[in-house]
C-alpha positions in Angstrom: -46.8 -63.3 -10.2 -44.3 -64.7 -12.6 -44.1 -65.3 -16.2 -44.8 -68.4 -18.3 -42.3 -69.7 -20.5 -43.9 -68.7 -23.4 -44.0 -64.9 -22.0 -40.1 -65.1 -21.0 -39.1 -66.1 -25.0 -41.8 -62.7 -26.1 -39.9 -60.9 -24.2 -36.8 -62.4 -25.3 -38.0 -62.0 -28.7 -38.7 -58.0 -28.2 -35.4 -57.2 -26.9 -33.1 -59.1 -29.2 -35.4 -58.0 -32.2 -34.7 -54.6 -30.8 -30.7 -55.1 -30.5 -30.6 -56.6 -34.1 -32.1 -53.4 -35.3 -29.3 -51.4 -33.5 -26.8 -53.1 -34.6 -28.0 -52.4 -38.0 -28.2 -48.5 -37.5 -24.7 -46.6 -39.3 -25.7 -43.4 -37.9 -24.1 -43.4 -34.6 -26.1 -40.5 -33.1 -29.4 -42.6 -33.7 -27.8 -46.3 -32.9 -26.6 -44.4 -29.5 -30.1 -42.7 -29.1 -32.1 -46.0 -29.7 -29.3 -48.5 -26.9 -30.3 -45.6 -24.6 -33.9 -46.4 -25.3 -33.3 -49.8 -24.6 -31.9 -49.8 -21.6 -34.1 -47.5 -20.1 -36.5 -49.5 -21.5 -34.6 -52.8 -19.5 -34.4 -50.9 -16.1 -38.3 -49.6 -16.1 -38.9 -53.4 -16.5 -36.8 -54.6 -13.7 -38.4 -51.5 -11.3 -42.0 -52.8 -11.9 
């Protein structure tokens, strides 16, 4: 079953919300640590 628009820009809305907050880390360690969240976070979605 696919998504309605308005689910596709939540989600949208999730993951840029989440790069904006990388992007704002200065501790490299935990910027590093929280893209790697990300993406896993990305490729359990696509697997579902």
């Amino acid at each position: 079953m696919g998504q309605t628009d308005s689910q596709f820009k939540a989600f949208i809305r999730f993951v840029l919300d989440a790069l904006r907050e990388v992007n704002e880390e200065t501790d490299t360690e935990k910027r590093d640590a929280k893209m790697a969240k990300i993406l896993d976070n990305l490729q359990k979605t696509l697997e579902d």
